[in-house]
N, C-alpha and C positions, 0 to 999 in steps of 0.2 A: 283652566284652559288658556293658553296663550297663543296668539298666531300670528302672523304679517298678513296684512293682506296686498296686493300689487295693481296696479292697474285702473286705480278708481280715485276721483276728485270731486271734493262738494265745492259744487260750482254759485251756488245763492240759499242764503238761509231767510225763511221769514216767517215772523211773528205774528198774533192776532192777539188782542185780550177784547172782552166781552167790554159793552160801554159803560156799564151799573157798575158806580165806585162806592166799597163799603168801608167806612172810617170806623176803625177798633174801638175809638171812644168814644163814639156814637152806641154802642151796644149796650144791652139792657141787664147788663151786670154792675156790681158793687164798682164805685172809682177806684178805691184802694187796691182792689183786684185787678183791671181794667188796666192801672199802669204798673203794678208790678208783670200782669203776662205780658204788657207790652216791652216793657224794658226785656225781659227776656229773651223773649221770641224775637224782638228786631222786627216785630212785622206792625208799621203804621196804619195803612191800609191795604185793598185788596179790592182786585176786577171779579166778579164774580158773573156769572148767565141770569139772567132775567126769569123770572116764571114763563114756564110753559117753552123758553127755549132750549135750545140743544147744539151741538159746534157743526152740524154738515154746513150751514148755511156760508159760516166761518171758515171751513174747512177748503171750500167753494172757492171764495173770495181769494184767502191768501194761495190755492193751484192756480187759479185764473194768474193774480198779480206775476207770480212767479213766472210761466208761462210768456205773459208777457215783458218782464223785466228782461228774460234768456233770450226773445225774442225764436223760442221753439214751437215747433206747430204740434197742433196734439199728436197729431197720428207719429208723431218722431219720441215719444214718452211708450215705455216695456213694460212697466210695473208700477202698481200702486200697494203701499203699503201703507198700514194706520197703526198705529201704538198706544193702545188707550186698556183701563179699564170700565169708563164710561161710554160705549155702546150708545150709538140709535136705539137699534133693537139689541135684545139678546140673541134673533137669528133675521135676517141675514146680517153677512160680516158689514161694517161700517164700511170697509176699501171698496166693496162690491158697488155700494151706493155711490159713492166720491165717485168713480170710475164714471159711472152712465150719468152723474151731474156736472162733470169735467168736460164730458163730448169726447172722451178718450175712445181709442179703437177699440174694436170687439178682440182687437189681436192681444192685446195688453191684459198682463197677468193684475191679479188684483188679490191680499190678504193681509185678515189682521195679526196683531199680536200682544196677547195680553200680559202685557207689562208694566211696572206703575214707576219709582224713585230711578231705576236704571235702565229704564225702556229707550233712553235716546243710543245709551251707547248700544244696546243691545239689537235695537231699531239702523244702526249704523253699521253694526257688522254684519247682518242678516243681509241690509240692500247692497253693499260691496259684496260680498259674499256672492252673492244671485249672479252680478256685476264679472266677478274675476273668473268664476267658475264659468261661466257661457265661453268665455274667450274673443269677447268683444262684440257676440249676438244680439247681446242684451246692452245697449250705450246709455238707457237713460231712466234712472227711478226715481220716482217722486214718493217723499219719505214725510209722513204727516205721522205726529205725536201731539197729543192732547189728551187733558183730564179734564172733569169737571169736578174735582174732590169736594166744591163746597155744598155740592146737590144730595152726600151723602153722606153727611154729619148733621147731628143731632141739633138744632138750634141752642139748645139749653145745656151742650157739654164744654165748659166753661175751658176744658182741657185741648180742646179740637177746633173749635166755631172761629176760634182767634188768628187761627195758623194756618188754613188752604184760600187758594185764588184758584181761578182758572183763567187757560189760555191754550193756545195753540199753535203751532209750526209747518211749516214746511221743509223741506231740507230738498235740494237738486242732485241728483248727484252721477255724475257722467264717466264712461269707460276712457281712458286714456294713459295710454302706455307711458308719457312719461311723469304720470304722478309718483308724487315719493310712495314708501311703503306706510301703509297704516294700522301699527301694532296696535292689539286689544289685547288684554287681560279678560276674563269674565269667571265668575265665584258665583258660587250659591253653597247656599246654609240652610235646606229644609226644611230642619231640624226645629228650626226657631219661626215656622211660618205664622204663629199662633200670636205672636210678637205686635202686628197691623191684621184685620182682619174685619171683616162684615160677616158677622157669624150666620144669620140668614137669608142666605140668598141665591146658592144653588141647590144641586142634587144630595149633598150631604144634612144639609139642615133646608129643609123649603119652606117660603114664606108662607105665612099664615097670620090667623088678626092677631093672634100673641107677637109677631115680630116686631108689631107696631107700640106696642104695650112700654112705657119709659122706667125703668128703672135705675136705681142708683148704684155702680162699681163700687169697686176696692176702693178707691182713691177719691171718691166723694164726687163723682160728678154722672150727672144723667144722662143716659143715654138708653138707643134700644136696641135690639137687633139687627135690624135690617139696618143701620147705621154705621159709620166705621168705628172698630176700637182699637185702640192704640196705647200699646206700653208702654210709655213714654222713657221707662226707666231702662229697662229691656232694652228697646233701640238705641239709647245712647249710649251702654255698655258694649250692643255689638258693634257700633260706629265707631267708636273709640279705639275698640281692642282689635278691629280689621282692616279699616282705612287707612293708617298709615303705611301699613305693612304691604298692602295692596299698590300705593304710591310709590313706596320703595322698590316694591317689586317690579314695578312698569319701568323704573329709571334703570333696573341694573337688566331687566330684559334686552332695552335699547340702547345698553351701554353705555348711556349721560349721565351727567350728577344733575343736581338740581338746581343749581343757576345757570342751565342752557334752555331749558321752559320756558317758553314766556308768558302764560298764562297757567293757573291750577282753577280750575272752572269745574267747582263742586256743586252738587245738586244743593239747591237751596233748602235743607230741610229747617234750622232756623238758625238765628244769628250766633246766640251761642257756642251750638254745636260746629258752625265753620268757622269760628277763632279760635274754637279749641282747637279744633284738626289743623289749622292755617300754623297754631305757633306752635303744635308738639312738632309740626314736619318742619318747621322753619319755615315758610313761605308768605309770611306776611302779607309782603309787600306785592306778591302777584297773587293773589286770591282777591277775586273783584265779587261784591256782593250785591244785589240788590234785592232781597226778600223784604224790607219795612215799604218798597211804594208795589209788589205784588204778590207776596205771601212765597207759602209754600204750593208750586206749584206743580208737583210731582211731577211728570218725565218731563215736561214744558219745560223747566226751571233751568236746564242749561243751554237750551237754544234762545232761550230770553236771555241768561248773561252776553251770550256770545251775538245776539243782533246789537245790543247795548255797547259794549265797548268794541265791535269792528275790528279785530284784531286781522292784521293782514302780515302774520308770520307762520310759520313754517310748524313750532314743538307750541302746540300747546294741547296740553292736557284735561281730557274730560274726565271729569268721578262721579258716576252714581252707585248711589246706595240706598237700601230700602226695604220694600215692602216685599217679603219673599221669603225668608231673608236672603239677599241678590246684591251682588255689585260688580261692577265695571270700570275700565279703565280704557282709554283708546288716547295716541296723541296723531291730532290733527292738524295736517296742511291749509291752513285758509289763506296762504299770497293769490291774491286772484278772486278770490272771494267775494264775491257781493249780499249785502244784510239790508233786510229793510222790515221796520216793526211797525204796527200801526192799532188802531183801536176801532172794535168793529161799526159799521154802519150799516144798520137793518137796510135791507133792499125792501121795497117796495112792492107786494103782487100783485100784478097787474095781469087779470086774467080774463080774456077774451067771453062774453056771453055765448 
């Protein structure tokens, strides 16, 4: 699917990561092991949630900051959207909660959407979308994406535990007629959903005490059901044999070549994998990384490049790709744009007798 969309600007992006920092060589695996997956992977350390927390609190914090960085009053925000496959609950929707913890109007729409590696961009054409399609009824979404991938991996799968953080986002994003257009690309591969997966955990397979029960994979590492699993090999053959073609295809869409880009801001799935993809497209020198100081942080992972290096130009392009099998493309306007990333700080409850 390919489209333009008109009329719509992300006006402040912003970041949160949890305050608990876990060092990869701190882990209670083999050294030898320990720094070959870290040379790999690229990933040094990792923010991960605390026991017994969860991101609304986080969620919270970076609408609030945002809110007040715009200097916008709640009741002038239409929509709240959330992008996660880590859930509060499994029912009610996460956006529902944000909403009535936000102090947002009753008037304001509110939904999630369960999306994991490409949930920003897909999370980005969805709130422009709402955005264009009103005809300027709708002026203002607040667009939250966040995982907490490392609360559902195995502790002991030596393939997995190395390679997720979690964090979270905000995205502003405002109706205005003279924003440039913002082309998206969007794919899916069904086909290969078997690819990432938590085999127990909805209506098709439901949890039970065997889900909990560890076993050891094809590929020599433990894990259990209810836990995530991951082809490792799989995903990097569909990344490889789609994402460039995907990139090309977004350039010859919007009729540029590829040194008019000024950023290629891939999901961080690991170091690897995006110098592979950086040097088959050529683009070195503009694919910015940071996955060794916050992991893989599934749809987080490119609104954390983009608080990080503040890009304040016009083409730069987002890639996710992932879990689904799913990808996306969009190239965004940020001249004007304001980022601010921060690490979170438990509030304090303080409740009346």
């Amino acid at each position: 699917m390919k489209t333009k969309i008109k009329n719509c600007k992300i006006i402040h992006i912003e970041t949160m990561v949890p305050s608990k920092i876990v060092n990869n060589k701190d882990l209670d695996f083999d050294e030898k092991l320990k720094k070959k997956i870290i040379k790999n992977t690229g990933v040094e350390q990792r923010y991960v949630l605390d026991e017994n927390q969860s991101f609304l609190e986080m969620y919270t914090q970076i609408g609030l900051n945002t809110l007040e960085t715009l200097n916008w009053e709640k009741d002038s925000i239409d929509g709240v959207i959330v992008v996660t496959q880590t859930q509060e609950y499994k029912l009610p929707a996460t956006s529902c909660i944000l909403q009535g913890a936000l102090g947002l109007s009753n008037e304001s729409f509110a939904y999630d959407i369960s999306m994991g590696c490409s949930g920003y961009i897909y999370g980005l054409y969805t709130a422009m979308s709402n955005i264009a399609a009103s005809n300027g009824d709708i002026k203002r979404v607040l667009l939250f994406v966040g995982d907490a991938i490392s609360t559902i991996v195995n502790p002991k799968n030596k393939s997995n535990v190395f390679l997720f953080g979690d964090a979270v986002s905000c995205t502003a994003i405002e109706y205005d007629i003279n924003a440039c257009e913002t082309p998206f690309i969007l794919k899916t591969d069904g086909r290969e959903f078997e690819n990432i997966i938590i085999e127990d955990s909805g209506l098709k397979n439901k949890i039970s005490c065997d889900s909990f029960e560890d076993y050891i994979d094809e590929e020599g590492n433990v894990n259990s059901k209810n836990c995530l699993k991951m082809d490792g090999a799989k995903v990097f053959n569909f990344t490889v044999d789609n994402v460039p073609n995907i990139v090309e295809e977004t350039l010859t869409y919007i009729k540029m070549n590829k040194e008019e880009i000024s950023n290629y801001c891939f999901h961080q799935a690991n170091k690897f994998m995006i110098n592979f993809l950086s040097t088959k497209i050529g683009v070195n020198d503009k694919t910015p990384i940071n996955i060794e100081k916050f992991g893989n942080t599934s749809c987080t992972s490119i609104p954390l490049i983009l608080t990080e290096i503040k890009s304040s130009t016009k083409n730069n392009m987002l890639v996710g790709f992932g879990v689904g099998m799913s990808m996306g493309t969009c190239i965004v306007d940020l001249e004007k744009t304001t980022f601010n990333h921060s690490i979170y700080k438990e509030q304090k409850n303080e409740k009346s007798n």
